[in-house]
C-alpha positions in Angstrom: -33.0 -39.9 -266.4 -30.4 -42.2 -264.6 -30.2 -39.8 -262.0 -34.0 -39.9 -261.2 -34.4 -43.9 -261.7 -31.5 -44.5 -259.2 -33.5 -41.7 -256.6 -36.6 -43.8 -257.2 -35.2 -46.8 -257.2 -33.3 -46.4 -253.6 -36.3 -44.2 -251.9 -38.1 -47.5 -251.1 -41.4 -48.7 -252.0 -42.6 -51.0 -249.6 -42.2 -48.9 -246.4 -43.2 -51.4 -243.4 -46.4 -51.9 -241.8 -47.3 -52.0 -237.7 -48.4 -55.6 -236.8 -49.3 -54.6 -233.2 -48.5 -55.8 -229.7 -50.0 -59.3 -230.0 -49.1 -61.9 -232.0 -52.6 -62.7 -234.0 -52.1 -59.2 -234.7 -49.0 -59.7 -236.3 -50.1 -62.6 -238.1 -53.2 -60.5 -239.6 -50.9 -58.1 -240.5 -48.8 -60.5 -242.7 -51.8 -62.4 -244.1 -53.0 -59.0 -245.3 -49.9 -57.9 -246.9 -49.7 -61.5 -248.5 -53.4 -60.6 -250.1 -52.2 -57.5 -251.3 -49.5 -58.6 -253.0 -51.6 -61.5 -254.9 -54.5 -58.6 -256.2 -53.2 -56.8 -259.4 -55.0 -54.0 -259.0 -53.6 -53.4 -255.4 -50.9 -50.0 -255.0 -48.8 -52.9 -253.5 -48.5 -54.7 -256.5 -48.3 -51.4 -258.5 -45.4 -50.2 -256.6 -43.8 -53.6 -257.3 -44.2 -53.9 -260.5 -43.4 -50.4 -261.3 -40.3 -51.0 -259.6 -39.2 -54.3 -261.1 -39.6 -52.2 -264.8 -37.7 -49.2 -263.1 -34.8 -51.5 -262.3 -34.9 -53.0 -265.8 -34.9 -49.5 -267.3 -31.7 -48.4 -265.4 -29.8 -51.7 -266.3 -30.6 -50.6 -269.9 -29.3 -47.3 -269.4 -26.3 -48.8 -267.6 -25.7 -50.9 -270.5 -25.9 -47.6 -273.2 -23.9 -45.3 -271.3 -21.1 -47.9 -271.1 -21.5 -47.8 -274.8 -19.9 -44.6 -274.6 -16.3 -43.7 -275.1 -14.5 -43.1 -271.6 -17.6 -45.1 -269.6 -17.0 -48.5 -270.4 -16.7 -49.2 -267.1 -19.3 -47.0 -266.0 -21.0 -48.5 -262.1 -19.3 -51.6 -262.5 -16.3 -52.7 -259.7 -12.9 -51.9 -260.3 -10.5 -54.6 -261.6 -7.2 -55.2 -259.1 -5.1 -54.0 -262.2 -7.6 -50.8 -261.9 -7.0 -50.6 -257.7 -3.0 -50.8 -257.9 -2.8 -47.9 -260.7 -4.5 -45.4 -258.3 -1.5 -46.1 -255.8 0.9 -44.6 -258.3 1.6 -41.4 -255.7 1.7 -43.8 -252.9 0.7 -45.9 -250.7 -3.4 -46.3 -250.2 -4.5 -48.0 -247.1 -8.1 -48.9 -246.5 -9.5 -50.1 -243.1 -12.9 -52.1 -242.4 -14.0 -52.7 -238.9 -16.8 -54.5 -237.7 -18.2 -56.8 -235.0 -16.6 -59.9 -236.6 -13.1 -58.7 -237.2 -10.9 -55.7 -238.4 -8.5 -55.1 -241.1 -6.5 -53.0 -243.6 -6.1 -53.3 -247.6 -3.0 -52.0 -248.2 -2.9 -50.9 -252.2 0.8 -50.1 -253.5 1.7 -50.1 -257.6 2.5 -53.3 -257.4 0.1 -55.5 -255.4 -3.3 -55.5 -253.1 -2.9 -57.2 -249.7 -4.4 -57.4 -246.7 -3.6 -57.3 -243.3 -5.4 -58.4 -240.4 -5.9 -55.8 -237.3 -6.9 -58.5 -234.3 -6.3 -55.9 -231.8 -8.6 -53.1 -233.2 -12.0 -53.9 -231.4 -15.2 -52.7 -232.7 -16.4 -52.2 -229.1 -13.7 -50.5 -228.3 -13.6 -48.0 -231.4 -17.2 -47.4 -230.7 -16.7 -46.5 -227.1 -13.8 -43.7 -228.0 -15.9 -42.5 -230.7 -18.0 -41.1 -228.5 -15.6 -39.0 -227.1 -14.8 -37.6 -230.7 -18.5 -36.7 -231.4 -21.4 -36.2 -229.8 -22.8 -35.4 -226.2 -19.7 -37.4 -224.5 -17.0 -35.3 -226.8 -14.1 -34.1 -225.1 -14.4 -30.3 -226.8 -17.4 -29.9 -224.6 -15.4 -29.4 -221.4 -14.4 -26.2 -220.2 -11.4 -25.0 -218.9 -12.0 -27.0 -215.7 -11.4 -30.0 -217.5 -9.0 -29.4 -220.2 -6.0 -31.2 -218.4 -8.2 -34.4 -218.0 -9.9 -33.9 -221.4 -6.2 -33.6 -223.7 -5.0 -36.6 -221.4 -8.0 -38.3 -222.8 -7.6 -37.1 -226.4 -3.4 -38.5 -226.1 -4.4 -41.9 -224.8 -7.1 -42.4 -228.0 -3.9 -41.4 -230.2 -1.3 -43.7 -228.4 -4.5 -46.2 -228.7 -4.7 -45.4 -232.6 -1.0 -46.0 -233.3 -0.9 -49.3 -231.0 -4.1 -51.3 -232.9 -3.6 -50.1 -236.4 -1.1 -47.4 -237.3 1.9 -49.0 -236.7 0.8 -52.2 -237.4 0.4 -51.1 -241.4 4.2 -49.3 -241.0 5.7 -52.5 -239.8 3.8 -54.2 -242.7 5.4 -51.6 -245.1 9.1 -51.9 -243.4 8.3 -48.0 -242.4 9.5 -47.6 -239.2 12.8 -48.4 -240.3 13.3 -46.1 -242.9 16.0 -43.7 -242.2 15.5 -41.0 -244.6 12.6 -39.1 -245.8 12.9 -40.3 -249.5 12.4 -43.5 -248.2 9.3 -42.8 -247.1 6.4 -43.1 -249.3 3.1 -41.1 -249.2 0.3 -42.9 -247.4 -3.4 -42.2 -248.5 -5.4 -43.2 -244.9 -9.0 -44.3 -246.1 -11.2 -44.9 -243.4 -15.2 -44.7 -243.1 -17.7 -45.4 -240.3 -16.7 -44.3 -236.7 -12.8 -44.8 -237.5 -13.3 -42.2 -240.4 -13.8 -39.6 -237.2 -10.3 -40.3 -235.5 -7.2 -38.2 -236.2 -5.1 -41.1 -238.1 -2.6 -38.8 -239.4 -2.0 -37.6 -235.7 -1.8 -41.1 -233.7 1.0 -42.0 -231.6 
């Protein structure tokens, strides 16, 4: 039953509505919608009051699943003490990019910190993304193009490793680590367009 109030719940109900090209139209369009929503018996007002009770249901099934032993926790945010314990194998980082500014979380057993990526450009990830996946990709060329294409596919990796990678292994003393037991294992969590780049591979 969870399952099938969450589906419900994040289909939508509203959908949208066309006002037209002009503005009158537009205002028509509203004033209507405002109508609808003040008549009871109007499927606008069903859907939303069908939805406010289905979000009420789920928070009380949320509240008796957590009742249950090992889900106590069960859809709510994990605690910091919660994030550092999942780094007992290593070291996870986490990057978030967007318009207004990049950087990574960097998780270890001990701590959570973060580290600010100034140099890793939205823009600019978006632009080589496009030669990862879809009609711009690189492994569309033929063997006309192969040289050009792998001296395009080094220069995204060199790219990688100057705006982020070793960045977060300067930040973890890395790069001066002599010996492979001083190296710990890094988790690379990434999502969005740099979850399509070869991390593991930049340099």
């Amino acid at each position: 039953k969870y399952r099938w109030l969450r589906d419900r719940i994040s289909a939508g109900t509203l959908g949208s509505f066309s006002a037209g090209p002009s503005v009158n139209a537009a205002f028509d369009a509203a004033a209507q919608f405002g109508r609808n929503l003040e008549t009871s018996s109007s499927p606008v007002r069903y859907t939303i009051d069908n939805r406010r009770a289905d979000v009420e249901e789920l928070r009380r099934l949320e509240e008796d699943i957590r009742k249950l032993a090992g889900f106590e926790t069960f859809q709510r945010p994990l605690t910091p003490t919660e994030i550092v314990s999942l780094a007992g194998e290593g070291v996870i980082v986490c990057f978030n990019v967007t318009e207004y500014g990049s950087h990574a979380l960097v998780v270890n057993k001990h701590e959570i910190k973060s580290l600010p990526l100034p140099q890793l450009q939205h823009s600019e990830l978006e632009a080589k993304a496009k030669l990862i996946v879809g009609d711009q990709k690189l492994s569309k060329g033929g063997w006309q193009t192969e040289a050009e294409d792998n001296e395009k596919l080094r220069e995204i990796l060199v790219w990688l490793w100057d705006v982020a990678i070793c960045h977060v292994l300067d930040f973890l003393h890395l790069r001066d680590a002599t010996r492979s037991e001083d190296r710990p294992r890094i988790w690379w969590v990434a999502n969005g367009q740099l979850g399509l780049m070869p991390l593991h591979a930049a340099g």
